[in-house]
VOBA-1610 file (N, C-alpha, C; in pm, whole numbers, padded with zeros to 5 digits, always signed):
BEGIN
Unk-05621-00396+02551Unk-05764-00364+02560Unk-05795-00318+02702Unk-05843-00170+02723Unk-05873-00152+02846Unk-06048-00179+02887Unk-06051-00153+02993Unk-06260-00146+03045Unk-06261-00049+02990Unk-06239+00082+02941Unk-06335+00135+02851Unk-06371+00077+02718Unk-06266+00010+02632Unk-06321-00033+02511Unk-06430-00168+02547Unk-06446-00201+02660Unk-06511-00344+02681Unk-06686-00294+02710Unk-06775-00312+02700Unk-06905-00293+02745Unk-06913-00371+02770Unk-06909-00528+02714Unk-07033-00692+02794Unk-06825-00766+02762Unk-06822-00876+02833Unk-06782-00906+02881Unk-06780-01073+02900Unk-06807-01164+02840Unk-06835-01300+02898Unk-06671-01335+02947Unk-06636-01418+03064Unk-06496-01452+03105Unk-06539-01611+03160Unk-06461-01684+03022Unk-06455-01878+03078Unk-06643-01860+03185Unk-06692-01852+03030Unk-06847-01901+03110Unk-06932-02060+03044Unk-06970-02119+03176Unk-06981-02226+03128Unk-07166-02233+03145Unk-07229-02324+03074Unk-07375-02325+03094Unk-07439-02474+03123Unk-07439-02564+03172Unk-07457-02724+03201Unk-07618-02746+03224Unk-07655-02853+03161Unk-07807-02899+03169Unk-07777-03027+03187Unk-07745-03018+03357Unk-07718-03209+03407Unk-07620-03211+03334Unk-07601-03356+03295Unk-07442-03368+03185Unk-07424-03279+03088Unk-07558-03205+03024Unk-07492-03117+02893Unk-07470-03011+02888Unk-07361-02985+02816Unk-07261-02865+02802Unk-07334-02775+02683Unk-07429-02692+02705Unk-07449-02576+02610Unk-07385-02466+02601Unk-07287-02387+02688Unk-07164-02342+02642Unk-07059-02388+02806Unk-06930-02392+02699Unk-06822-02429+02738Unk-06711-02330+02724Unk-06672-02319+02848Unk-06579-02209+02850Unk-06534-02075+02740Unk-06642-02028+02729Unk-06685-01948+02626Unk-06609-01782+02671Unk-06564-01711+02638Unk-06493-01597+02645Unk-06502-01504+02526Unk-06599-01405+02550Unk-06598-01300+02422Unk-06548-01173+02492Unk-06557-01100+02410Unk-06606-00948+02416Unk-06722-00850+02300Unk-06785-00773+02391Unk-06871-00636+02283Unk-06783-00548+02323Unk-06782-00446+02231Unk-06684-00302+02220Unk-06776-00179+02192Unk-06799-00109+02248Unk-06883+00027+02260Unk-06918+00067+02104Unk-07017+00087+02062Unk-07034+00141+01953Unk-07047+00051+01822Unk-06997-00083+01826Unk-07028-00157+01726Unk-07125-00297+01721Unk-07157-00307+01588Unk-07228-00420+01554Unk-07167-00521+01543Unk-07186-00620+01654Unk-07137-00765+01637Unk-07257-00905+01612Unk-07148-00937+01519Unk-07269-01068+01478Unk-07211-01211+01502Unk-07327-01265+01590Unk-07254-01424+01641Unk-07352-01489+01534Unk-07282-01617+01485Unk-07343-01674+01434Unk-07239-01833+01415Unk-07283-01932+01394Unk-07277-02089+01428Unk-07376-02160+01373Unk-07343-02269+01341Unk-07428-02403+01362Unk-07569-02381+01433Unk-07651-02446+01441Unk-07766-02476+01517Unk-07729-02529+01624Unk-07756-02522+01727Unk-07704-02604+01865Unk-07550-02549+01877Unk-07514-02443+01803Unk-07381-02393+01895Unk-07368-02328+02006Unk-07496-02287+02037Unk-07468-02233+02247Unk-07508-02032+02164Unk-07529-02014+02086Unk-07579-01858+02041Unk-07679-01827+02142Unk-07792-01899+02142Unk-07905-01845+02192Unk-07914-01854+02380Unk-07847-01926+02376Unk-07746-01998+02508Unk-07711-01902+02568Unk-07599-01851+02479Unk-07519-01677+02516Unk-07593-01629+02593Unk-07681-01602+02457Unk-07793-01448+02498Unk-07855-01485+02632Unk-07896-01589+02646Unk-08015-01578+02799Unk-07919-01650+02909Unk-07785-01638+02922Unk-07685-01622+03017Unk-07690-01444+03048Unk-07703-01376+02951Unk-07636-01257+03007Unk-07794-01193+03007Unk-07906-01202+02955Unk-07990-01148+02979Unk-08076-01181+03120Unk-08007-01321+03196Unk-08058-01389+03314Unk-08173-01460+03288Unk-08204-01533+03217Unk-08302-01641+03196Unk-08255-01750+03203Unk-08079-01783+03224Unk-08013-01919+03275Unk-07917-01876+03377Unk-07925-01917+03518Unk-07753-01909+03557Unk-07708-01979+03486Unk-07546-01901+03517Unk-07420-01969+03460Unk-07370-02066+03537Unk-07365-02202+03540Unk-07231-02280+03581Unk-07136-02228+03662Unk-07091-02154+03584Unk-06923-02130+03616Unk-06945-01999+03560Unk-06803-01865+03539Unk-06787-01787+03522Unk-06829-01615+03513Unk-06765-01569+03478Unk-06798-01405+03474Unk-06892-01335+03399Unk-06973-01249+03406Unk-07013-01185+03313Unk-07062-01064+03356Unk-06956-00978+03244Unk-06932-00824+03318Unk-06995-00728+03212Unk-07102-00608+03322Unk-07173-00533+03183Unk-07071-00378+03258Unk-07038-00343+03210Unk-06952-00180+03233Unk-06870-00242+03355Unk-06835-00326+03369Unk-06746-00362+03465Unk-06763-00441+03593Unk-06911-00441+03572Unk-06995-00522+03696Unk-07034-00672+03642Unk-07000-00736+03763Unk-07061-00872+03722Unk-07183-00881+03739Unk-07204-00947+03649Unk-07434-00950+03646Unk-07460-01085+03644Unk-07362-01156+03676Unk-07408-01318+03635Unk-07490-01369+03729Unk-07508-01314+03904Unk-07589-01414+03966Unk-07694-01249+04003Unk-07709-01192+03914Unk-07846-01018+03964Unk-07942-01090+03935Unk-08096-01019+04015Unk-08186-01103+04020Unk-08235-01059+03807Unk-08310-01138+03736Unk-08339-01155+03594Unk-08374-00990+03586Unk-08520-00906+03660Unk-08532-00789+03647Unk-08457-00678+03673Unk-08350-00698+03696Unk-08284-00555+03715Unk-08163-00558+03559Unk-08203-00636+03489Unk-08104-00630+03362Unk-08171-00524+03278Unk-08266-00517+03273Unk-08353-00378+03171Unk-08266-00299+03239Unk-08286-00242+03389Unk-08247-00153+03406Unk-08110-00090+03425Unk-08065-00173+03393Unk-07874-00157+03352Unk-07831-00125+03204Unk-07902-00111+03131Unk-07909-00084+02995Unk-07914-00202+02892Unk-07961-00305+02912Unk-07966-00404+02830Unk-08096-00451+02774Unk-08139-00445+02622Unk-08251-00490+02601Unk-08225-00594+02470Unk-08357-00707+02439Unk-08344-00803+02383Unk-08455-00815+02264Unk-08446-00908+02189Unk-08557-00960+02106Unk-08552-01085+02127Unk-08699-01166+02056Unk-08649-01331+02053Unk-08684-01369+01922Unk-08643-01475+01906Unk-08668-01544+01834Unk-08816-01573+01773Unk-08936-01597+01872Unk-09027-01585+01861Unk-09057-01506+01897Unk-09200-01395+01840Unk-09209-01281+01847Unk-09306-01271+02022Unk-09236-01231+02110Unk-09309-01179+02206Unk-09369-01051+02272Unk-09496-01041+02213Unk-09553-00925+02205Unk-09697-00985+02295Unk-09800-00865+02352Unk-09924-00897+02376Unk-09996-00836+02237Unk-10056-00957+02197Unk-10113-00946+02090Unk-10253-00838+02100Unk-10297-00860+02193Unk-10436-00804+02207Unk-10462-00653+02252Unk-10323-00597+02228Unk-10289-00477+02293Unk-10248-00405+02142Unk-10295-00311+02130Unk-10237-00195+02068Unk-10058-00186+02029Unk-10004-00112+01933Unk-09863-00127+01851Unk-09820+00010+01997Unk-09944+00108+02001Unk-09897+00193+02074Unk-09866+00162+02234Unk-09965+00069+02268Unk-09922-00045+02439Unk-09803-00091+02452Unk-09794-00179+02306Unk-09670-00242+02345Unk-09594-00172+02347Unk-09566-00094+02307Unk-09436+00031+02312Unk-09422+00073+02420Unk-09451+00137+02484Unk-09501+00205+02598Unk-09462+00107+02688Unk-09456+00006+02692Unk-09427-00145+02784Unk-09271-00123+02822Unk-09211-00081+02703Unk-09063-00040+02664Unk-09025+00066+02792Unk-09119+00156+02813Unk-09074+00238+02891Unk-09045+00191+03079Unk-09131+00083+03052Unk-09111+00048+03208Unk-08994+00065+03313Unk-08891+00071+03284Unk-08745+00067+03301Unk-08731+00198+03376Unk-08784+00284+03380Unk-08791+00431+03410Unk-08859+00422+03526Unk-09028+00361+03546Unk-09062+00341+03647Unk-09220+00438+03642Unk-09268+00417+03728Unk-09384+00523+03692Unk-09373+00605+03832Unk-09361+00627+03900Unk-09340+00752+04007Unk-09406+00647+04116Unk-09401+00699+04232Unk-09417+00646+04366Unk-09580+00660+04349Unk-09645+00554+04462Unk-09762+00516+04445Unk-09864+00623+04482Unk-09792+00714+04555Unk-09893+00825+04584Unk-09916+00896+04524Unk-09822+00925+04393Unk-09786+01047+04265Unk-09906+00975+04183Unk-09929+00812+04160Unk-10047+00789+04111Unk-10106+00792+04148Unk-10136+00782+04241Unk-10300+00792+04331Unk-10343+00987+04311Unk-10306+01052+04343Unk-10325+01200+04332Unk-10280+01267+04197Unk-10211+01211+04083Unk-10216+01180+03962Unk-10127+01337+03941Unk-09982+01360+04039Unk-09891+01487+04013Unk-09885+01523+03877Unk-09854+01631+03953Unk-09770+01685+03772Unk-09635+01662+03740Unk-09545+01626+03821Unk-09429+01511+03832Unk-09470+01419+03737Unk-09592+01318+03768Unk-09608+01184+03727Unk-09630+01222+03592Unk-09778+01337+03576Unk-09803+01379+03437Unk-09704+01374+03310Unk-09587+01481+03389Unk-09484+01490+03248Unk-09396+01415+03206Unk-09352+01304+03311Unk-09287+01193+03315Unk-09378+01076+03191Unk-09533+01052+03260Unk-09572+00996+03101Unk-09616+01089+02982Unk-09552+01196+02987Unk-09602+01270+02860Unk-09430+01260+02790Unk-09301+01240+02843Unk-09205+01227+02836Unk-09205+01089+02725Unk-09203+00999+02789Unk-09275+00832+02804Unk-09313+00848+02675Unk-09436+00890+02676Unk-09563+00893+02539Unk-09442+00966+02433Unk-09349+01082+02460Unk-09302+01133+02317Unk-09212+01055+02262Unk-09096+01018+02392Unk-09002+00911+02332Unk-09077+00779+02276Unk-09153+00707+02265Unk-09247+00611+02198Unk-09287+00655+02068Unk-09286+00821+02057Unk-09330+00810+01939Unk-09245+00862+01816Unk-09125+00902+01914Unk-09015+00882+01836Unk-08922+00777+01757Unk-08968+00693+01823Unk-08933+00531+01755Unk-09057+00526+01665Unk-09182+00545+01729Unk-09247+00495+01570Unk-09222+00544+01466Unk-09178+00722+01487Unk-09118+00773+01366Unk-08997+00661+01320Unk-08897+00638+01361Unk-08751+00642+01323Unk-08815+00493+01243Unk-08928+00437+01303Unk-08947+00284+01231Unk-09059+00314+01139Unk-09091+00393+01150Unk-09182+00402+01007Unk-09315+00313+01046Unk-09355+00324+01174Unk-09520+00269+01249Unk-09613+00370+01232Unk-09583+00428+01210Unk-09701+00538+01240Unk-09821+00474+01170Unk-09838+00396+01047Unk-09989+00382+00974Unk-10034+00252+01078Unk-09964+00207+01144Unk-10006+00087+01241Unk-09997+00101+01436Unk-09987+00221+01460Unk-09938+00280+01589Unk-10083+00261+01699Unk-10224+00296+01613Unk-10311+00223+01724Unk-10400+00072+01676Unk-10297+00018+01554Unk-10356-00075+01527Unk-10344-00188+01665Unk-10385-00292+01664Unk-10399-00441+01748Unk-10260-00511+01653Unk-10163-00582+01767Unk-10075-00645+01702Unk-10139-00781+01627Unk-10242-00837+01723Unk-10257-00978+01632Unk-10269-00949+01522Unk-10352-00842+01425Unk-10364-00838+01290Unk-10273-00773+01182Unk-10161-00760+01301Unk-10027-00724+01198Unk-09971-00817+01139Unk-09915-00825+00977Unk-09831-00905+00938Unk-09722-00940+00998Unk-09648-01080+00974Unk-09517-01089+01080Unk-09410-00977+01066Unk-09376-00976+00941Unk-09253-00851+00936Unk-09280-00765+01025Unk-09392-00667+01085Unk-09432-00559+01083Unk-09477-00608+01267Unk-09484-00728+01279Unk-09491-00752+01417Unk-09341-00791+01486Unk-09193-00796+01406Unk-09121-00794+01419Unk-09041-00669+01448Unk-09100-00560+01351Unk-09065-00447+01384Unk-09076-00368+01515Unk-09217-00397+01560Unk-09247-00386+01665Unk-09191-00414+01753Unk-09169-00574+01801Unk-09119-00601+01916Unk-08947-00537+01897Unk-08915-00483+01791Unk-08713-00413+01797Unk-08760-00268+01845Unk-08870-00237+01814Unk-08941-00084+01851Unk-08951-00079+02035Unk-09006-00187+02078Unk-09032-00186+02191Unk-08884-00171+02298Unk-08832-00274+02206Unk-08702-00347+02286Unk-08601-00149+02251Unk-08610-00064+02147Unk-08532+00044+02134Unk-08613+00151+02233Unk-08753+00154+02317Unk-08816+00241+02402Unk-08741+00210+02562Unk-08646+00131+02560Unk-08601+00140+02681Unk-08457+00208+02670Unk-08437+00244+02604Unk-08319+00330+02562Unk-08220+00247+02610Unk-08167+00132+02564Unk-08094+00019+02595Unk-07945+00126+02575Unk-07817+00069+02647Unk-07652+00066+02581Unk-07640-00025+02503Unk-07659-00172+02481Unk-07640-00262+02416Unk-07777-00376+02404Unk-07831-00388+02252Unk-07952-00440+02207Unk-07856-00589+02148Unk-07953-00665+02169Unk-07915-00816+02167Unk-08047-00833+02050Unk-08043-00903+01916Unk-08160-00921+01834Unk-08124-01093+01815Unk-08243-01105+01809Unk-08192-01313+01820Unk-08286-01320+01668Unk-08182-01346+01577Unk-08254-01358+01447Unk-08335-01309+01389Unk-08295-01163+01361Unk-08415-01093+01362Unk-08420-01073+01222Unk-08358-01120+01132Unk-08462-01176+00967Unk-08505-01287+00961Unk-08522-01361+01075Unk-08597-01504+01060Unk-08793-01470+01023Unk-08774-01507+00874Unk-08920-01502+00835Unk-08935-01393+00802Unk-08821-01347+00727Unk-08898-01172+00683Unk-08831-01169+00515Unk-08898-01121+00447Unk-08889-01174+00305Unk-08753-01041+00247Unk-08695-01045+00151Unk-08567-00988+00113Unk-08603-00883+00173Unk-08703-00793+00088Unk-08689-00649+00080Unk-08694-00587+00246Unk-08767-00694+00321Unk-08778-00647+00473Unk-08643-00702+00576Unk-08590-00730+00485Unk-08417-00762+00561Unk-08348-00656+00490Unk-08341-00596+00399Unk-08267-00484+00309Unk-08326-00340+00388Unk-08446-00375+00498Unk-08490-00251+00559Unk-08387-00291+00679Unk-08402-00418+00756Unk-08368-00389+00875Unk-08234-00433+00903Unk-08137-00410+00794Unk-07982-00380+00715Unk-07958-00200+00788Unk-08113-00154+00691Unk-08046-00012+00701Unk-08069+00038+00872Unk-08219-00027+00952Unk-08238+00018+01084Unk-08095-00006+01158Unk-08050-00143+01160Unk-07957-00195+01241Unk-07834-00051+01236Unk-07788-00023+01110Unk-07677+00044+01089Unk-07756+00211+01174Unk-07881+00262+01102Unk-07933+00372+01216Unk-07935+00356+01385Unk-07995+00262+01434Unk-07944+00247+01568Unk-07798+00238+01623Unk-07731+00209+01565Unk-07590+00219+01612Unk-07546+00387+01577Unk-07552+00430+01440Unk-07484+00593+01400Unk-07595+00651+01491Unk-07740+00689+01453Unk-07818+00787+01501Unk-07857+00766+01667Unk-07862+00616+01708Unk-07984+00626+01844Unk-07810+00578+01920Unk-07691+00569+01869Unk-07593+00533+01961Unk-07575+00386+02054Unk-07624+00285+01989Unk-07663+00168+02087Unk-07584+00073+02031Unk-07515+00015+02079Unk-07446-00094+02033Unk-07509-00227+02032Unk-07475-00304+01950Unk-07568-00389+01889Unk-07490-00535+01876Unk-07571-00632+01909Unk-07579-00763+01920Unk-07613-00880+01854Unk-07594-00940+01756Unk-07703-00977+01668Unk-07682-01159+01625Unk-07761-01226+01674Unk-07750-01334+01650Unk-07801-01360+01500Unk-07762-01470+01392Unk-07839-01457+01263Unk-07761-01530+01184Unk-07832-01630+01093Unk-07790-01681+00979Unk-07823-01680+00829Unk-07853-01536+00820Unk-07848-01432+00718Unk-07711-01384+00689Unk-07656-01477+00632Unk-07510-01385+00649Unk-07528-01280+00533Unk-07604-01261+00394Unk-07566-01146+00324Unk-07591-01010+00478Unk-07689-01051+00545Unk-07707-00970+00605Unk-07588-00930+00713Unk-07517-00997+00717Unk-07450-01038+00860Unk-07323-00929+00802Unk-07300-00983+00631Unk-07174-00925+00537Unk-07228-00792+00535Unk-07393-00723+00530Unk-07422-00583+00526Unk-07392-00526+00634Unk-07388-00517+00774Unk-07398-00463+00885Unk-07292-00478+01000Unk-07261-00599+00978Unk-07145-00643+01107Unk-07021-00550+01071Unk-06936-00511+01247Unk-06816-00478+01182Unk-06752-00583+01230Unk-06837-00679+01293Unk-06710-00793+01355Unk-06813-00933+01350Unk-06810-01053+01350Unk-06833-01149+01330Unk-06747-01247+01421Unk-06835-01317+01561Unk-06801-01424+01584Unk-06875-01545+01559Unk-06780-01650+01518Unk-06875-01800+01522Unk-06831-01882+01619Unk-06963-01899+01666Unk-06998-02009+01797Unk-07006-02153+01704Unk-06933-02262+01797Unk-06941-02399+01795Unk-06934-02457+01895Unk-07006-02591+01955Unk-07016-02649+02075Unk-06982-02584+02175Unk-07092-02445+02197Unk-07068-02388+02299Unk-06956-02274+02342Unk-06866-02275+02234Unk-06730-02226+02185Unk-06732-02145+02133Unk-06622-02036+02112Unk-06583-01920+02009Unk-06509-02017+01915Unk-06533-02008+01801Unk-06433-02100+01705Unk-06364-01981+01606Unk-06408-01900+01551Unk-06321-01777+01501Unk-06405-01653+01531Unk-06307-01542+01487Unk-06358-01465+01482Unk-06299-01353+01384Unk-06334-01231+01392Unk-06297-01111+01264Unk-06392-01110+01151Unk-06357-01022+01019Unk-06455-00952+00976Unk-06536-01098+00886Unk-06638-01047+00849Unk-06759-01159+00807Unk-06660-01283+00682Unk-06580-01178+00592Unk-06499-01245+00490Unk-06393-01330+00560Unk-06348-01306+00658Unk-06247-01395+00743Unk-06298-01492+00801Unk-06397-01444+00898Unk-06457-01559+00914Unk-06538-01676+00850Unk-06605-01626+00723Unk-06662-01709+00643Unk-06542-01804+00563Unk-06418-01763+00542Unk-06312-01855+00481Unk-06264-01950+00602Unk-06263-01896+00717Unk-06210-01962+00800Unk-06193-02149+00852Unk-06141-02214+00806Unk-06098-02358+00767Unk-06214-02381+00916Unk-06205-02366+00992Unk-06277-02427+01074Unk-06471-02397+01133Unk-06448-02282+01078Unk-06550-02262+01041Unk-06652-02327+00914Unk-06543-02341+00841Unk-06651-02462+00709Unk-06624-02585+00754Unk-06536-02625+00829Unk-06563-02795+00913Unk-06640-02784+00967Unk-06722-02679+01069Unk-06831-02661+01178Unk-06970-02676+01082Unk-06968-02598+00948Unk-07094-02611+00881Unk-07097-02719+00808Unk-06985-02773+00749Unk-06998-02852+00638Unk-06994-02982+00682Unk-06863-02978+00761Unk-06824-03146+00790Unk-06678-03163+00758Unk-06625-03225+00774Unk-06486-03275+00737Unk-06461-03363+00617
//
């Protein structure tokens, strides 16, 4: 395996809260271009992962390399701008803002021009947010917002406020999107949609993809690779059918 097939990178990373071990010498890899799905137990160190490499925890101990750079001790804001974007678990959006605001929030990463280009309001700055404004509304196309684009998020249904915040998190034109359960609370037919988005962002928008989730039909629709986390641990890994037989993997869910 060379650094080109590698994009993210975790190397023997450890995560400690006082005595507790939320991950333990943990060692993966992402590979350019594909959908990987972690998934574990509750309390296996998944969500752990994610806000190690997104910088919402130092690490303990170890590496963590995005195109070859270690990012483990960069200050939290300069991770957007390295190509990395996220979802959570709970939906974090400003509610009181427009589907079309929050989007647009997405673009920050780019920057808005030097303070004087706003103050005298260039034509630099102009086409840069007219740039801004088209790519935004190219995602609402590709997501199918448009009948909700100047609605107010609070009065969106959850599915549809879920969509949103993967809309926002795809306006920063990420290399690799991290989704932290992103069919948690969304009824079949709106997981059979975001089956087919997941697989479009990777073929059409080129982004390699991250996906925490214990949806496994979903996990069996989309993943080309499947790891399961336990106490902090990689416990197997390979395609969803391997891993789902995997002897230690049904001791991790089931029990012994």
């Amino acid at each position: 395996m060379t650094a080109r097939d590698t994009l993210l990178e975790l190397d023997q990373v450890a995560l400690h809260f006082g005595g507790l071990a939320a991950i333990s010498d943990l060692s993966m890899t992402v590979h350019p271009g594909e959908v990987l799905a972690v998934i574990g137990p509750n309390g296996a160190g998944k969500t752990s992962m994610l806000n190690l490499v997104t910088r919402v925890f130092d690490a303990t101990r170890g590496r963590i390399l995005f195109k070859g750079q270690d990012i483990a001790a960069l200050p939290r804001a300069r991770i957007a701008h390295l190509g990395i974007a996220r979802t959570f678990q709970n939906i974090e959006l400003f509610d009181a803002a427009s589907v079309l605001d929050n989007l647009l929030l997405g673009r920050h990463r780019f920057g808005a021009g030097a303070w004087w280009q706003q103050v005298l309001r260039t034509s630099a700055l102009t086409r840069a947010e007219e740039a801004h404004r088209e790519k935004v509304e190219e995602i609402i196309e590709f997501l199918e917002l448009s009948a909700w684009r100047n609605a107010r998020v609070a009065g969106l249904p959850y599915g549809v406020r879920k969509i949103v915040e993967l809309g926002r998190a795809l306006c920063s034109e990420p290399d690799v999107l991290f989704l932290d359960e992103p069919a948690s609370g969304l009824n079949p037919e709106e997981t059979r949609d975001l089956a087919f988005w997941i697989d479009d962002i990777r073929s059409d928008l080129g982004i390699t993809v991250v996906m925490i989730e214990h949806d496994m039909a979903l996990v069996g629709a989309v993943a080309d690779r499947v790891i399961c986390m336990a106490q902090g641990r990689v416990l197997a890994q390979g395609t969803a059918a391997q891993v789902q037989a995997h002897p230690d993997v049904i001791a991790a869910y089931l029990g012994t």
